[in-house]
N, C-alpha and C positions, 0 to 999 in steps of 0.2 A: 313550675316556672321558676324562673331563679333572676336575683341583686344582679343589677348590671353597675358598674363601678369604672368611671372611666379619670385618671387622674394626670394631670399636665400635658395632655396630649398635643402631640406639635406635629405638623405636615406643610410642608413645603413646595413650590413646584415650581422649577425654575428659577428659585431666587425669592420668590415670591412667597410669604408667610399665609399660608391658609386656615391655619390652628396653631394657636401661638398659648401654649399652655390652659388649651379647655380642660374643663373637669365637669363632670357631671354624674353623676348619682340617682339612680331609679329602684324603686324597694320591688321587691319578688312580688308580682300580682298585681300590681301599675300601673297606670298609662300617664306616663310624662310627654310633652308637647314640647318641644322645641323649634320656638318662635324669632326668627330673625329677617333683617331686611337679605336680597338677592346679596349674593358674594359674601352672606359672611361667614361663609362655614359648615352652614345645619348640612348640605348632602358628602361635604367630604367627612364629617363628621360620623354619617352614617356610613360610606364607604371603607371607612378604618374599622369600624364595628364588624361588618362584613367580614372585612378581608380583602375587600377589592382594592384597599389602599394600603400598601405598608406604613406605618405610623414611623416620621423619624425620633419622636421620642415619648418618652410618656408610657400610662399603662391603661391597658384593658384588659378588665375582669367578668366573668360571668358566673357567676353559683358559684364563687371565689376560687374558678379556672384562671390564668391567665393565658391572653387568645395573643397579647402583644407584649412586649413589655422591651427591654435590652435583651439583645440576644435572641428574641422567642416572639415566632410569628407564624401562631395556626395558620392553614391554609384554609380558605372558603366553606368546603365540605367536609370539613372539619370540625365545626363551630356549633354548629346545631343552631343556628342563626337565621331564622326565613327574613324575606321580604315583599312587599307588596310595593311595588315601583306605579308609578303614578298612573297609567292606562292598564293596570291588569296584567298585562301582556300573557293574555293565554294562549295555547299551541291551539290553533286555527284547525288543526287538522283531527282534534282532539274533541271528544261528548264534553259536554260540564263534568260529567260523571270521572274521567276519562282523565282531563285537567286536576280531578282533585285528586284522585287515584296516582297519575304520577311520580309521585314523590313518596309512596308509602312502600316498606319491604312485602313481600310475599304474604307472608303472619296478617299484617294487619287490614291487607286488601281482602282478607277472608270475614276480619271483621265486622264488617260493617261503618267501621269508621268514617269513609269518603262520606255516605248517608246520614250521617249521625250529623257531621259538618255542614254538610249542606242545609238541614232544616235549621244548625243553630243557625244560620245566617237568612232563614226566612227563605230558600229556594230547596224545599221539600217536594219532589216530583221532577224537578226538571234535569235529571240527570241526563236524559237522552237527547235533551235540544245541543244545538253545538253553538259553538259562540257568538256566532254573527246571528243568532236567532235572538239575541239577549238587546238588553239597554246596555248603556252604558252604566247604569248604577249596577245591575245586576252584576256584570260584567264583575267589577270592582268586587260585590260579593263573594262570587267565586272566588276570586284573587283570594280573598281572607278566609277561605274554607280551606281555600288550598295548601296558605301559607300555616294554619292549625293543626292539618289533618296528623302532619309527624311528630307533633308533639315538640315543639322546637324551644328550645330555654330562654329564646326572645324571640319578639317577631318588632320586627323595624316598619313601619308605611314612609314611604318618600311622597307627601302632598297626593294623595291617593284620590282625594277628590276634585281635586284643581281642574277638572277635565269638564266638570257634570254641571250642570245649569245650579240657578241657585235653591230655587226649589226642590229639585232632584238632590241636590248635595248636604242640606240638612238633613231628607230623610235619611239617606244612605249613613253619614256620618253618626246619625244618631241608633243605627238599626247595629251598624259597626261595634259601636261602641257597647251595644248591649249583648252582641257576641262575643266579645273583650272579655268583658265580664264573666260570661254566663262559663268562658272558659279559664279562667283565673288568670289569662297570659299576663307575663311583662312584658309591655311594650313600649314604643317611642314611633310619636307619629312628627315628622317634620312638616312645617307651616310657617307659611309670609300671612296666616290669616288670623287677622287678633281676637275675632269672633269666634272661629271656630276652636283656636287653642283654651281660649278663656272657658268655652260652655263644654268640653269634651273632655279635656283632661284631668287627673286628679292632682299634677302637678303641671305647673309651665318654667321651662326654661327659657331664657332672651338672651340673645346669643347677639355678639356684633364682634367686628373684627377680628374673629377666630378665637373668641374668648365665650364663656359665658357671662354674663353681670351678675345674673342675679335670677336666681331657680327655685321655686317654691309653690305655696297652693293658688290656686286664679286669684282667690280674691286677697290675699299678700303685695299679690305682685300688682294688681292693679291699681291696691288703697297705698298699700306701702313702697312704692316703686322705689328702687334704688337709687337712681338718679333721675334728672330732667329728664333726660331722651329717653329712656327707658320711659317713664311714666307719659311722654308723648308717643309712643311706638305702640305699646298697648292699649289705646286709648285715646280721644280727645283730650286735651289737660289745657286748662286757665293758669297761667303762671305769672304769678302776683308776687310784687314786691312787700315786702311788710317790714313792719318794725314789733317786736314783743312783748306785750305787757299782758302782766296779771293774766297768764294763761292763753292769752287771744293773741291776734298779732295784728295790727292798723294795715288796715289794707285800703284800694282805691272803691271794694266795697262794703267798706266800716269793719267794725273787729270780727273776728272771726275767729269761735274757738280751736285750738290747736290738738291733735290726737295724739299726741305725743308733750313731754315734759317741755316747758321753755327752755332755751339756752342760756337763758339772763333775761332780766329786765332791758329793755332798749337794746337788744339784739338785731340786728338786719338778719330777716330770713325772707326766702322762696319760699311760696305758700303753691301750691297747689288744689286746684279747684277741680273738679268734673263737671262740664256741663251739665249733668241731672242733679245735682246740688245748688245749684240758681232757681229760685223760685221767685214768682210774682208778689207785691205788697211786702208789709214787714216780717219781719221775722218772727217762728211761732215763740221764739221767749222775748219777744217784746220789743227787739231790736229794731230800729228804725230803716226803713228799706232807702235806698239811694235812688237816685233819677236816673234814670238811661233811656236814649233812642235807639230805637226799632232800625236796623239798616238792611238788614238781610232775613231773610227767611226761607223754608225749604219744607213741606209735609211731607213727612214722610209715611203717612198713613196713620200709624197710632201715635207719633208725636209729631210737634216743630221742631226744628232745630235753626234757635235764631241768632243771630249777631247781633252785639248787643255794644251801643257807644256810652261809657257812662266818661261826662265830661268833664277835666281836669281843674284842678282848683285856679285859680288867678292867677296867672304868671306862671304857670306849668307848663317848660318849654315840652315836655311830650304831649301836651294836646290833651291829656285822656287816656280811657283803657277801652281796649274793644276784648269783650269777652262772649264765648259761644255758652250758650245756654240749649238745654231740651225738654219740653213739656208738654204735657198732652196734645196729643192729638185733637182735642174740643177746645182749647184755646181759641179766642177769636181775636187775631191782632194784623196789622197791617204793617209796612216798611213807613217808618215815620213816625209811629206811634211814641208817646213818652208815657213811657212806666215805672213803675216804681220797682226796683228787685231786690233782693237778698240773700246769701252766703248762707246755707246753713252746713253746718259742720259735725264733728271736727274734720276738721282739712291737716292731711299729710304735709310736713314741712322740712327745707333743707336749713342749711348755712348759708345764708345771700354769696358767700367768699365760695360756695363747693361748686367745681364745674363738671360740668358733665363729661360721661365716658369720652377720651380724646382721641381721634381719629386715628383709623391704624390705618398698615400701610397698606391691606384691600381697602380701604376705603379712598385711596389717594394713585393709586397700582393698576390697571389691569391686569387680572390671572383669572385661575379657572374658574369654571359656572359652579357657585356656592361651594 
């Protein structure tokens, strides 16, 4: 498998800016995620990699080929580029067997190859059922035996699981992924699902307004999110105003150590919390826990996830801070309750002055789907 290397990539459609200088980077034997809301790019992103989109500018690279670049624009079968498109889409008229075979030359149908793919993907025997005999998880398996069997220097999934119940879509994702693996591919799976990017890839990219932000390992991006929205897109986020001292920052829930250097003494910073970082009573290094009422609640089976009113000092024209918190599931608390909570850290922080990524113009535009 081979370094997928994509730099300043711009695509256009109508007027309309789809990719306005992405970049992104995936190491040889990978699986990068590339995570953005609807319309910002992640499938035309993936169509330029293909080939099914000419790039107006910018470069792509693969095993340090260039597939696009000025001047130079491989064609599709060309590329050695598979994909797995969101429902499978195998030939109906075709075995499992048949669907993975396909794509393979003469030489390797003799191999044994289609079979070899089939069991890494856990459907060893079913070569002879035809499609509509399958699940839909199954279905999607094939999809990725299919997309292996030729040995392709990337394999791209567009949302492959977005189709399958929730249940059904963990395993399959997680069965996927260990075919991934078990075959060295590089890949790039695109996803509107913050869960499933965070737990499946070995990098995530966040993508908005044809751009990337900010691309790295799950837990980077989660703890150290680039900006606000970012760090609300991946994630639930508590974003607390503070003031700096002596490593902590004064927040509406008492100081809070910082993961990162201060800016200054009496600096204005964003503080970012994660609701599993709120915990009940004081704090385990002695810190004194703050009042807040119980507004909201929700089980979710192994936790709560609660709303949480902690009320504003005298004369505080905001009223207070309402912050979401999540804790075990054995929790026993009701809507009303007053408890005591606590910040434990450290907690990622920005510059109170930094704003977040600014609205591009797919996000202000209607143009095409993602």
């Amino acid at each position: 498998m081979s370094r997928l290397e994509i730099n300043d990539l711009v695509k256009r459609f109508d007027g309309v800016t789809a990719l306005a200088g992405a970049g992104l980077t995936v190491p040889a034997g990978r699986l990068t995620a590339v995570l953005g809301p609807s319309g910002c790019g992640k499938t035309t992103l993936l169509k330029c990699v293909t080939g099914f989109e000419r790039a107006d500018g910018g470069e792509i690279r693969v095993g340090g080929q260039v597939l696009s670049g000025p001047g130079r624009h491989v064609p599709p079968h060309r590329r050695r580029v598979a994909i797995v498109p969101q429902e499978g889409a195998l030939f109906p008229h075709l075995s499992v067997l048949g669907n993975v075979l396909y794509g393979l030359d003469r030489a390797d149908r003799r191999t044994g190859r289609a079979e070899e793919m089939l069991a890494l993907v856990g459907l060893d025997g079913y070569g002879h059922r035809m499609p509509h005999q399958l699940s839909g998880g199954q279905q999607q398996r094939v999809a990725v035996a299919r997309a292996l069997a030729p040995r392709p220097s990337l394999i791209l999934l567009d949302e492959p699981f977005s189709a399958l119940d929730a249940g059904l879509r963990t395993e399959v994702r997680e069965d996927v992924r260990a075919a991934l693996r078990a075959a060295g591919a590089t890949a790039v799976i695109v996803t509107h699902d913050q869960v499933e990017a965070l737990s499946l890839a070995d990098e995530v990219a966040v993508m908005r307004g044809g751009t990337v932000l900010q691309s790295g390992p799950p837990t980077s991006v989660y703890h150290r999110p680039a900006d606000a929205w970012v760090a609300g897109f991946v994630g639930e986020a508590n974003l607390l105003p503070g003031t700096t001292r002596a490593g902590t920052a004064g927040t509406a829930l008492g100081p809070i150590p910082l993961a990162e250097p201060s800016p200054g003494e009496g600096t204005p910073v964003t503080v970012l919390v994660r609701p599993e970082q709120i915990g009940l009573g004081p704090a385990p290094d002695g810190r004194a826990g703050v009042r807040a009422t119980v507004t909201d609640l929700r089980f979710h089976g192994r936790d709560w996830r609660l709303t949480l009113h902690v009320e504003g000092r005298s004369g505080d024209p905001d009223g207070g801070t309402t912050v979401l918190a999540t804790l075990p599931g054995t929790a026993h608390l009701a809507v009303g309750d007053t408890v005591d909570i606590h910040c434990t850290g450290p907690a990622h922080h920005w510059p109170a002055s930094a704003p977040a990524h600014e609205d591009s113009v797919l996000d202000l535009v209607p143009g095409p789907p993602d």
